[in-house]
C-alpha positions in Angstrom: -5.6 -30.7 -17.9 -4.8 -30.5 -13.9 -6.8 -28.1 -11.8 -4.0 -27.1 -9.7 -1.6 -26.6 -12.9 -4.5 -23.7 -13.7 -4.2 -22.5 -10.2 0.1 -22.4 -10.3 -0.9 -20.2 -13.6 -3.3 -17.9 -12.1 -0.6 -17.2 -9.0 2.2 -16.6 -11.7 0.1 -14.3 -13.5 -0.5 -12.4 -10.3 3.1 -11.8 -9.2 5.1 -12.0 -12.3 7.5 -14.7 -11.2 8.5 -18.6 -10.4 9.9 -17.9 -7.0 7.0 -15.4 -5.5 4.3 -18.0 -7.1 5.9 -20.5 -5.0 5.8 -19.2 -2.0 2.2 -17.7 -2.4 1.5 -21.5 -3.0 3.5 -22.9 -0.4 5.5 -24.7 -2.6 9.3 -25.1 -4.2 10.3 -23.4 -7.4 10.9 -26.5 -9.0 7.7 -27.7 -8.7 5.6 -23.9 -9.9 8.3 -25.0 -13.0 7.3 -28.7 -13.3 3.6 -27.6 -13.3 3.8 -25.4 -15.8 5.7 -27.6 -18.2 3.1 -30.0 -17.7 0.3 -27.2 -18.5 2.2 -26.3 -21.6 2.3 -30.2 -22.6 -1.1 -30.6 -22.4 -2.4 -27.4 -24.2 0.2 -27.8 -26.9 1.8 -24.9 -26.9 3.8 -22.1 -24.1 1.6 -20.6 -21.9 4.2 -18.8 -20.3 7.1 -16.5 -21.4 9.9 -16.8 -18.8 13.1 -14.5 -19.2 15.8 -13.4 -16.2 13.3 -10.3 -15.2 10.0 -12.2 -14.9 7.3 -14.0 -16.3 4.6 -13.0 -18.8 1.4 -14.9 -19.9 1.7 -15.3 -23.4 -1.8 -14.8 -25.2 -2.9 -18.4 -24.8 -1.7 -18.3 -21.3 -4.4 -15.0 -20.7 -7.6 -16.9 -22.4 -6.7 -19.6 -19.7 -7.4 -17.5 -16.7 -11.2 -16.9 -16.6 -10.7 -21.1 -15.9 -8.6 -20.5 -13.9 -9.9 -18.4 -11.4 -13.2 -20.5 -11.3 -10.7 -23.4 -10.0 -9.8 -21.1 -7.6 -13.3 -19.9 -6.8 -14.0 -23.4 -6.1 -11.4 -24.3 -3.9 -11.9 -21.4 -1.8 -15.3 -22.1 -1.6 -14.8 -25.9 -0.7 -12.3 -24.9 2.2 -13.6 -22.5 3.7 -16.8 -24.8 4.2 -14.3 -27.2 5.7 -12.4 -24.9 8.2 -15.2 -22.9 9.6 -15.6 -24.4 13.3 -19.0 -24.9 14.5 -19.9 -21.2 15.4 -18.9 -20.2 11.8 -15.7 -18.9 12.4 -13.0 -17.9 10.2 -11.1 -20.6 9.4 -7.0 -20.9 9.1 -6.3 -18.6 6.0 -2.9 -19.1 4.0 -0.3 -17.8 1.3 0.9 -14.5 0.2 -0.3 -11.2 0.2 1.0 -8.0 -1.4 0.1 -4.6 0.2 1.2 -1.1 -0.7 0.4 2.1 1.2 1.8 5.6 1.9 5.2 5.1 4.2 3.5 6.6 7.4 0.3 5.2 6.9 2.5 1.7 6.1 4.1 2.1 9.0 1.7 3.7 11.6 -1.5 1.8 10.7 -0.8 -1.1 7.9 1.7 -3.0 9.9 0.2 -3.5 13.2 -2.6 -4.3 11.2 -1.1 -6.7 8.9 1.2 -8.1 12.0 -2.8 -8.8 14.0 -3.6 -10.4 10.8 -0.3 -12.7 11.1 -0.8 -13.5 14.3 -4.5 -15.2 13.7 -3.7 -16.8 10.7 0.2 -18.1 10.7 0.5 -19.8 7.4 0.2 -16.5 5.6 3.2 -14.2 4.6 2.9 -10.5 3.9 4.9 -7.9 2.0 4.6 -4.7 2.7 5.7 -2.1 0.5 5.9 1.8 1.0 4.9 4.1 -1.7 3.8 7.5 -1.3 1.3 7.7 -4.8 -2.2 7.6 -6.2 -3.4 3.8 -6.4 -2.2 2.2 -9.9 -3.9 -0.3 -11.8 -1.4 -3.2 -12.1 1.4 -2.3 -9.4 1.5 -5.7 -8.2 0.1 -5.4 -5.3 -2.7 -7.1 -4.0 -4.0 -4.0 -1.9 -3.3 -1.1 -2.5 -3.8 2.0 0.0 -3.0 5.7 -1.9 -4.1 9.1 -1.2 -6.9 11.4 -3.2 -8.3 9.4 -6.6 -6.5 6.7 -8.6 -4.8 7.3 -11.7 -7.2 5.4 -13.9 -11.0 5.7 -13.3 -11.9 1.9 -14.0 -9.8 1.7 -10.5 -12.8 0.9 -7.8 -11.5 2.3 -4.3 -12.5 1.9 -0.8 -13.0 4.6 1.5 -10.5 4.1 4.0 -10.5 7.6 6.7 -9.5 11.3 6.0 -6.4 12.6 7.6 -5.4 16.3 8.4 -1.9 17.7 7.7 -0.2 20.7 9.6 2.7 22.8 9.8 5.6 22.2 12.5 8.6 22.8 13.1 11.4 22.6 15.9 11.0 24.9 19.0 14.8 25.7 18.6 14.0 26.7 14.5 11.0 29.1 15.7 12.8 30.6 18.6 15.7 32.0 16.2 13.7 32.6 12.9 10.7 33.3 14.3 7.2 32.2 14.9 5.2 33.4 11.6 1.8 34.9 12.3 0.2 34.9 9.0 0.8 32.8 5.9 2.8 35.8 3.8 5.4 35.5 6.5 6.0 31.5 5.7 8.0 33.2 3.0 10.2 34.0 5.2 11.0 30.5 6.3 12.7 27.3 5.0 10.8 24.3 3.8 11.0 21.1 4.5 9.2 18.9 2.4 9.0 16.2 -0.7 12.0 16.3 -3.0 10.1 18.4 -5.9 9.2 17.1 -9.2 9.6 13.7 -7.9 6.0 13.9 -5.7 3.4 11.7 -7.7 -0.1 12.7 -5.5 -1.1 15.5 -6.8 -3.1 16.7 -3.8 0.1 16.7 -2.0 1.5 19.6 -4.3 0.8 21.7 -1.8 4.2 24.1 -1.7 2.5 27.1 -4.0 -0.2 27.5 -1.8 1.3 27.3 1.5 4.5 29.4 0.6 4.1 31.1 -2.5 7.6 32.6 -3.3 10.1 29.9 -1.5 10.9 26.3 -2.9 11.8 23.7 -1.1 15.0 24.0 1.4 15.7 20.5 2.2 13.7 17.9 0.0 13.1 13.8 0.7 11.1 11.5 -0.6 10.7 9.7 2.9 8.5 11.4 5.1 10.3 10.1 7.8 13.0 12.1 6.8 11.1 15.2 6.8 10.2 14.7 10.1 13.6 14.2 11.4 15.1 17.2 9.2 12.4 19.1 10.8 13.1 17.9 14.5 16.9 18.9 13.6 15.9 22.0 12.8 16.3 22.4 8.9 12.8 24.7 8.4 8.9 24.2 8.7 7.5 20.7 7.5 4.0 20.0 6.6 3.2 16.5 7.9 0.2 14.4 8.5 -0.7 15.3 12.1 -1.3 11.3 13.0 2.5 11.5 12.2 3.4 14.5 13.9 2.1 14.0 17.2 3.7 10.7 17.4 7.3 12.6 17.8 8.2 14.9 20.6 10.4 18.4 19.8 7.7 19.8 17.3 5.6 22.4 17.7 2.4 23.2 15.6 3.0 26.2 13.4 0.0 28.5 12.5 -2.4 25.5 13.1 -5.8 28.0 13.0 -4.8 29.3 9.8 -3.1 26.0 8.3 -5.7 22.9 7.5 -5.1 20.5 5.0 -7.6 17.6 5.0 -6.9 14.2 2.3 -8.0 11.0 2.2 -6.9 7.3 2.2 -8.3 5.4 -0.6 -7.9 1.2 -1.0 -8.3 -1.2 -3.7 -8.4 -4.8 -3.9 -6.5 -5.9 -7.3 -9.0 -7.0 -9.8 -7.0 -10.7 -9.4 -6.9 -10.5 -5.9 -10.7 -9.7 -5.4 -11.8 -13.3 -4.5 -8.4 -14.3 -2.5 -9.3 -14.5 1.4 -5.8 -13.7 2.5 -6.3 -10.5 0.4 -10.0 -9.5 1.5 -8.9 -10.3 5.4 -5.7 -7.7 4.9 -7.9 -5.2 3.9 -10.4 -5.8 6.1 -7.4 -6.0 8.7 -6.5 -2.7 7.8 -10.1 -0.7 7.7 -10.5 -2.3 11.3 -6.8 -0.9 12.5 -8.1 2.4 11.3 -11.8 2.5 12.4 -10.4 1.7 16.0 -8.0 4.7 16.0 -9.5 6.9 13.9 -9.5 9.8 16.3 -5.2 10.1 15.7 -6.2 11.0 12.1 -7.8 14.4 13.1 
């Protein structure tokens, strides 16, 4: 048995397909296919099941991992050792790595992390997805950012920074419906917010508190929609303030009365925990964040 057929397992077992193992491992489809034929030849028996909308370990397949992440253990191990220069520095890191976060944290903080990150180390490729949700075990991903706790509590998270959210609305809006005073007299206003019954964080179900008799006006499941709906003057929006004050033509709306503090939580996926590319996004990430942590509040 080949080490690096147990590695080309590993990496299809961590992103569900041919094609995305191959580029993760820098190499053709053909050959991810060659590698595991010649996997299932020596073990006897398929190790894979392949079908037009993935790939799935089949049980012998599983039992074969533990193996193969030692391989890979071993391998990272060995170069690193060999690409650290002589101060210790990190050496050249490559292949692919899978991050999900909340679309304006993914778009304010993740990416010009994760483009920092590219620019040290060229060789790896990044995919960035946005998704507004608590952090799921088994999305995919390789990190995962998500606000408030994860869905299943065997998840281990990663502090990340708490973030306020406000009020605001257009000038124009405010000038001809008027600037409420109190929270009873939100009522009074249109809402711009997530489309409802589609918003999976709970501690962003925040429209009975906020405006107790109204539902929401103009719905989205982009917050960059929000924000523009809100600029356009469709209602009052409650946005993260990092967001908000990014944009010209809002205005704060009650911001003494209205305070709404979350968090960002991250998680390395339990494959992924050992993968440099992986740990160096995150840590990417936490660094993008620590250094501007004063736009959160």
């Amino acid at each position: 048995m080949r080490a690096d057929d147990l590695v080309v397992l590993l990496e299809v077992a961590r992103t569900g397909n041919l094609s995305s193992a191959a580029t993760a491992l820098g190499l053709t489809h053909s050959t991810i296919s060659r590698r595991l034929d010649a996997l299932e030849a020596t073990v006897g028996a398929p190790v894979v099941s392949r079908t037009t909308r993935g790939c799935h370990l089949t049980e012998l397949g599983r039992s074969l991992l533990p193996a193969a992440e030692s391989v890979e253990r071993a391998v990272t191990t060995a170069r690193h050792a060999l690409t650290r220069d002589g101060d210790g520095a990190e050496g050249e890191l490559a292949g692919l790595v899978r991050v999900s976060a909340p679309e304006a944290f993914a778009a304010v903080y993740a990416a010009p992390a994760l483009a920092a990150l590219r620019r040290r180390h060229p060789r790896v490729t990044v995919e960035l997805t946005a998704a507004t949700r608590p952090i799921v075990h088994g999305s995919g991903a390789d990190v995962e950012v998500g606000v408030g706790e994860p869905l299943s509590p065997r998840v281990r998270t990663i502090d990340i920074a708490a973030y306020e959210l406000g009020l605001f609305a257009a000038p124009a809006y405010l000038d001809d419906a008027g600037r409420p005073r109190s929270l009873t007299e939100l009522d009074d206003h249109a809402l711009v917010y997530y489309v409802e019954g589609s918003l999976r964080v709970s501690d962003l179900q925040l429209v009975d508190r906020l405006f107790a008799k109204r539902a929401v006006q103009l719905g989205s499941t982009s917050v960059f929609a929000q924000l523009e709906a809100a600029r356009a003057g469709a209602g009052i929006t409650l946005l993260p303030k990092f967001l908000a004050r990014r944009s010209t033509g809002l205005e704060p709306v009650l911001p003494s009365r209205v305070r709404v503090e979350l968090a960002f939580v991250a998680a390395l996926a339990s494959a992924s925990v050992r993968r440099a590319p992986a740990v160096a996004a995150l840590a990417a990430i936490r660094s993008e964040v620590q250094a501007r942590a004063a736009e959160l509040r």
